[in-house]
C-alpha positions as CSV (number, residue, x, y, z in Angstrom):
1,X,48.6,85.6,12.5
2,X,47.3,82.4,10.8
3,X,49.7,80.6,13.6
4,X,48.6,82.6,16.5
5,X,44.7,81.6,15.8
6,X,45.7,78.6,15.1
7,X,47.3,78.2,18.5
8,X,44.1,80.1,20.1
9,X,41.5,77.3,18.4
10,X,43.3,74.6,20.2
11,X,43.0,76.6,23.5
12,X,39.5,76.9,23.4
13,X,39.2,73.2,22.3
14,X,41.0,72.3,24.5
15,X,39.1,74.1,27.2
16,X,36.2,72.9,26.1
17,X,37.2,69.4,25.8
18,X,38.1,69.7,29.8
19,X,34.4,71.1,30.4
20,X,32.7,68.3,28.2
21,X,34.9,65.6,30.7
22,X,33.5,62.6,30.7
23,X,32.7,62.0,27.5
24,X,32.4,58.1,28.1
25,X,33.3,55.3,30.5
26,X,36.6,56.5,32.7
27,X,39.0,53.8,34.1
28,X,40.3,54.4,37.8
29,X,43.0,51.9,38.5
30,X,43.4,50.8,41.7
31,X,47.7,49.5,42.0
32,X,46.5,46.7,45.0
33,X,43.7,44.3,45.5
34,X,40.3,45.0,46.7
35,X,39.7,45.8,50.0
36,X,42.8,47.6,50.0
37,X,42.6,51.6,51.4
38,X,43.5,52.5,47.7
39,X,41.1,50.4,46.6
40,X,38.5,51.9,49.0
41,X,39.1,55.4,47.8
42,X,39.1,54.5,44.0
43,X,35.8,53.2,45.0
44,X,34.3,56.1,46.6
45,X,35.8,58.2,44.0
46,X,34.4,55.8,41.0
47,X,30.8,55.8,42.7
48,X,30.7,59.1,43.5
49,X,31.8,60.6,40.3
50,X,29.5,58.6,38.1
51,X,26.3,59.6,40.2
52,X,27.4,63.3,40.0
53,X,28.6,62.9,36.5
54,X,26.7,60.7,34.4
55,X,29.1,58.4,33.1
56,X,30.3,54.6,34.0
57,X,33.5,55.0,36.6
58,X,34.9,51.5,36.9
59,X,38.2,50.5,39.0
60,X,40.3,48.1,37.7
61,X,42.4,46.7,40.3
62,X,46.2,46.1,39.1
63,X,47.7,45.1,41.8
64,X,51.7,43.9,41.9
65,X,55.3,45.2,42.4
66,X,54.5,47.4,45.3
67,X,51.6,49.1,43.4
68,X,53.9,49.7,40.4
69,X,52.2,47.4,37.8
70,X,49.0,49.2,38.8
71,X,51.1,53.1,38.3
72,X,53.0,51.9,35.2
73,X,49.3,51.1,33.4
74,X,48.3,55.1,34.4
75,X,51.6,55.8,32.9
76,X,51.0,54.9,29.4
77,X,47.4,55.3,29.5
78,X,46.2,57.8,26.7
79,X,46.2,61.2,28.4
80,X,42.5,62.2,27.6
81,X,41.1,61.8,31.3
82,X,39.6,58.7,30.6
83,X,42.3,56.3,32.7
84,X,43.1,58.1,36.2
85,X,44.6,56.1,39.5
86,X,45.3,56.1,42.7
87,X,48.9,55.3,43.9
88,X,50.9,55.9,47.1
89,X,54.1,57.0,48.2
90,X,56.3,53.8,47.0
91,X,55.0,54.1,43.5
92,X,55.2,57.6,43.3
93,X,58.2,58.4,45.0
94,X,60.4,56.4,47.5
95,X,60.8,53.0,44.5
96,X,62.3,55.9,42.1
97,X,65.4,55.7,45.1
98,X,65.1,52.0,45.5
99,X,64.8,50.7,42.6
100,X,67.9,51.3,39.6
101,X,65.1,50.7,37.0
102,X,61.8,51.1,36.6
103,X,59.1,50.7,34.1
104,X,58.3,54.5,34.3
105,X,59.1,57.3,35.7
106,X,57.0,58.9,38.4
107,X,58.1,62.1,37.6
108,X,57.9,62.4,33.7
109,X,55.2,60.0,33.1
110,X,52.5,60.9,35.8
111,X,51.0,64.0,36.4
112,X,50.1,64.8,40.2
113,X,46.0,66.0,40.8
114,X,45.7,66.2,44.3
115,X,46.3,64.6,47.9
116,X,42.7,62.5,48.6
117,X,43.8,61.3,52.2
118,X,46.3,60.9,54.7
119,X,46.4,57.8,57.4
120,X,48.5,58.0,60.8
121,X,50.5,54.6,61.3
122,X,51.3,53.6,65.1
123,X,54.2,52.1,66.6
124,X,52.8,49.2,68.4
125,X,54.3,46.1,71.0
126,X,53.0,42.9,72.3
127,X,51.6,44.0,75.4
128,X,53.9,41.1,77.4
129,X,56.7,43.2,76.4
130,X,56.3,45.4,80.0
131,X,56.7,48.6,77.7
132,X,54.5,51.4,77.7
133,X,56.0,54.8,76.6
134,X,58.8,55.3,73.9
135,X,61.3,56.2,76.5
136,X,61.0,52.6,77.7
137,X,60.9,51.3,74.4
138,X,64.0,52.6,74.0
139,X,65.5,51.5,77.0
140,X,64.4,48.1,76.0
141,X,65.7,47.9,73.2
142,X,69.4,49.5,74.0
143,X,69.0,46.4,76.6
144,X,68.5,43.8,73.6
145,X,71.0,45.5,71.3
146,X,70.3,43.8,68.1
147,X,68.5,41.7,69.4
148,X,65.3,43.6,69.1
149,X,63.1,43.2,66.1
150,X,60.1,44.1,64.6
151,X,57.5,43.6,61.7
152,X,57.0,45.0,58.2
153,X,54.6,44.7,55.2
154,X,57.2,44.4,52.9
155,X,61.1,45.4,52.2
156,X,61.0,49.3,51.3
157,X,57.3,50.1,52.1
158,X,56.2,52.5,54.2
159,X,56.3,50.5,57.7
160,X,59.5,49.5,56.5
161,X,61.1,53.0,55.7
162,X,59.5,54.3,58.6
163,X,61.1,52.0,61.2
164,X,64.5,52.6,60.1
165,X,64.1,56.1,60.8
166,X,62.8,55.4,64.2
167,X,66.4,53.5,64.8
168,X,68.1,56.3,62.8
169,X,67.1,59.0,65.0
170,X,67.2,57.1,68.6
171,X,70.5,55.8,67.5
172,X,69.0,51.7,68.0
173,X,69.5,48.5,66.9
174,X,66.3,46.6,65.3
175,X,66.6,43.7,63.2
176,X,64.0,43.9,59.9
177,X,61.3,40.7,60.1
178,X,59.4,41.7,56.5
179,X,55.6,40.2,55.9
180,X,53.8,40.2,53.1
181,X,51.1,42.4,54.7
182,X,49.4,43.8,57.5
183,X,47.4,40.7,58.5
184,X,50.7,39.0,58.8
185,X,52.5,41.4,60.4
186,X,49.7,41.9,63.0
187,X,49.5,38.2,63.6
188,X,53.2,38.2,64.4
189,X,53.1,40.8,66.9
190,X,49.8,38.9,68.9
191,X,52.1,35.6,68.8
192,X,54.8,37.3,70.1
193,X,57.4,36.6,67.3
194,X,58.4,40.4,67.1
195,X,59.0,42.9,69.4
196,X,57.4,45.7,67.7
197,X,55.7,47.5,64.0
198,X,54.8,50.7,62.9
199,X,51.6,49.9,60.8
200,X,48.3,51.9,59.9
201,X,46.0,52.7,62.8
202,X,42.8,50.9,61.5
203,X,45.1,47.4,61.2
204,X,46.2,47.7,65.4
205,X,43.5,49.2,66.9
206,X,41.2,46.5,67.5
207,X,44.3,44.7,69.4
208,X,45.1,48.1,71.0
209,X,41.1,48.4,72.7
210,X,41.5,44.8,73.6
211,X,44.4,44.9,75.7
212,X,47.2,43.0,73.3
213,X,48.7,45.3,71.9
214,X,50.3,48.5,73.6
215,X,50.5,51.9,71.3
216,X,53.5,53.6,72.4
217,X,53.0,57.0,69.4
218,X,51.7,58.1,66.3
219,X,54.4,58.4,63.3
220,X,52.7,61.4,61.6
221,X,54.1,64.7,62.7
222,X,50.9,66.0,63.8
223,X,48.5,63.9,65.8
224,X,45.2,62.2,64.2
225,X,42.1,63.8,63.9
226,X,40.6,60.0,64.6
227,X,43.0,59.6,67.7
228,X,43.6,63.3,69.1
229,X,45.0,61.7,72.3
230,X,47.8,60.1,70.9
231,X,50.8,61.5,70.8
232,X,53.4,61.4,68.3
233,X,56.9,60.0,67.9
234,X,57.9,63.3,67.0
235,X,56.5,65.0,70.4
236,X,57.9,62.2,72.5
237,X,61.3,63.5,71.1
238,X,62.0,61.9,67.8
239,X,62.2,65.0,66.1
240,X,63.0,63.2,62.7
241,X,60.0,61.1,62.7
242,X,57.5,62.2,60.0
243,X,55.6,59.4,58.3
244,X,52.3,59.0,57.3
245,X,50.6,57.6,54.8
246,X,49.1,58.8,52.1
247,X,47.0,58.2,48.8
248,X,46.9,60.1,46.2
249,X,44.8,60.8,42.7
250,X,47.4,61.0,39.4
251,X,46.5,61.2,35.8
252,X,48.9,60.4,32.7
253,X,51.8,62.9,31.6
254,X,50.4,65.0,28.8
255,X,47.1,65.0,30.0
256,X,46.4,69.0,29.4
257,X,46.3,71.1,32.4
258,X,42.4,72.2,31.8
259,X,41.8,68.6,31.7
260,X,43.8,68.0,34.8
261,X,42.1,71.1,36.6
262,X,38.8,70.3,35.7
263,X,39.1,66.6,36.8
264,X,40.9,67.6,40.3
265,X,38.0,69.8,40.6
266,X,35.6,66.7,40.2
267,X,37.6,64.7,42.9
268,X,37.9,67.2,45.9
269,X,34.1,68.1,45.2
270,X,33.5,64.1,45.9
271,X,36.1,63.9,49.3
272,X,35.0,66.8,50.6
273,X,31.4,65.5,50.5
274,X,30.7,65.0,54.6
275,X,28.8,61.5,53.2
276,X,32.5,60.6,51.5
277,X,34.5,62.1,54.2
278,X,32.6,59.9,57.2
279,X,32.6,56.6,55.0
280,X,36.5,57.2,54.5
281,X,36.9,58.2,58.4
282,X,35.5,54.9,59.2
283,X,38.4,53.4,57.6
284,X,40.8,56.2,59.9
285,X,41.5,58.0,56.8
286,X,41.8,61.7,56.9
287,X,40.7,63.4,53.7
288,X,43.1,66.0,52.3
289,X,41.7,66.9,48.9
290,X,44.2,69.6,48.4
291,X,46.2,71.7,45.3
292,X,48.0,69.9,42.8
293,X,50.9,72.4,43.8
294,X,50.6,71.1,47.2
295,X,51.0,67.4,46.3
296,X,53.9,68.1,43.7
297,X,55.5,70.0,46.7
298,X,54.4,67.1,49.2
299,X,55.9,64.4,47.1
300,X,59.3,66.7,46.9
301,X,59.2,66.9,50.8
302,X,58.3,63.2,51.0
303,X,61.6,63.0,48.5
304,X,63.6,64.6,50.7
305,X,62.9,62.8,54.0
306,X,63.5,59.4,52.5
307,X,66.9,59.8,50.6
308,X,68.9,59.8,53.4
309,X,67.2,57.3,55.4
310,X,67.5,55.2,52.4
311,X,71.2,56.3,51.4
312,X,72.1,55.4,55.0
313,X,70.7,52.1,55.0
314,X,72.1,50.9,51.5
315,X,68.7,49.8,51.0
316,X,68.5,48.8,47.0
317,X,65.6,46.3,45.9
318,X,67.2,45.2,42.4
């Protein structure tokens, strides 16, 4: 008896605990530089939650490693709800398949609270290049057969990943030309160095209004809200071609699930703000602020997709 009301004090102070959150200053870490889009929602969430909530928000921007320096400080924060970050889908998923080790583990270490936003990437060309649809993208490059290239922001991120499954599924050649961000990448493409990228609509679309850059589809597998007449990869006939982008909100393992509801409730009352919602859709993202059953069972679809376009590649980064 003495165990069982022992069991039921800690329940309800532990409930409480989660109702009484913030109790002081809370920590969002931000796993890339400033001006970064996971910067720009930590910031939104940080401002956001601290006029609503009373207490300091600060983001502490870790960047390094792909954003794993940044995760692995969330990791072994102290799981009281006072350090939370923001991550993406390297961190949190596809570097557990790249990487042999790594300083934590996405999945025992971190616990998932929600989805904040998705972004649609486009697959772009140097407007020179003649092309204008995928079918004669295709046909270009089956011309150039290995021959063809085109940019990334980095071995095994997202633009990366997601090109590789473009020549997966149309059964192409394209040689990988890795940057060390967008702003390179971009640059590459308006010089003509590479023949094509797959990078996130708000980095391309300036180029695309201004006649330099020709979008031949959206990656995502249904089209963006921010650009409802583009059409995807996927309805253009790359069936396989599913990638977007995403960012989303994670707290430390062990951090108790009252905790971790009552802080998810917090965030998706701040994105779903319209005032939140239109400074983020300035920026192209698209705000999900969803279940944290939904983004466990995103991150196992986003699992899924990527093994085998990984596994086929022999991509390893250590």
């Amino acid at each position: 008896m003495r165990s069982f009301l022992g069991v039921l004090a800690c329940l309800f102070a532990t409930i409480a605990g989660a109702q009484d959150w913030p109790q002081r200053t809370v920590r969002i870490v931000a796993p890339f530089p400033a001006g970064s889009t996971p910067d720009t929602v930590a910031r939104q969430l940080a401002d956001n939650l601290r006029k609503k909530l009373g207490q300091p928000f600060i983001v502490e921007n870790k960047p390094g490693a792909g954003g794993m320096v940044g995760t692995d400080m969330v990791a072994k924060a102290a799981p009281d709800g006072h350090t939370i970050g923001v991550s993406i889908v390297g961190p949190l998923v596809n570097n557990k398949l790249l990487y042999k080790k790594m300083p934590y583990d996405p999945d025992r270490d971190l616990v998932p609270i929600t989805v904040a936003v998705t972004q649609a990437s486009l697959l772009v060309v140097p407007a020179d290049r003649g092309v204008s649809d995928l079918k004669g993208l295709l046909a270009y490059l089956k011309q150039r057969a290995g021959k063809g290239n085109y940019a990334s922001i980095g071995v095994g991120s997202l633009s990366h990943l997601t090109m590789e499954l473009v020549a997966l599924s149309s059964g192409t050649d394209i040689v990988h030309v890795p940057y060390a961000g967008s702003g390179q990448a971009v640059t590459a493409l308006l010089a003509g160095d590479v023949d094509m990228a797959c990078l996130p609509a708000l980095s391309v679309i300036a180029h695309i209004k201004s006649g330099k850059l020709k979008m031949i589809g959206a990656s995502t597998a249904k089209r963006s809200a921010f650009l409802p007449d583009v059409p995807t990869l996927k309805e253009q006939g790359l069936r396989e071609v599913d990638a977007g982008a995403w960012i989303g909100v994670v707290a430390p393992a062990g951090t108790p699930p009252a905790l971790v509801d009552r802080i998810r409730q917090e965030v998706v009352a701040v994105l779903k703000d319209p005032e939140v919602a239109a400074v983020l859709g300035k920026q192209m993202m698209e705000v999900v602020a969803g279940t944290q059953e939904e983004f466990v069972a995103h991150m196992a679809a986003e699992r899924e997709r990527w093994t085998p376009v990984i596994r086929k590649t022999g991509l390893k980064l250590d």
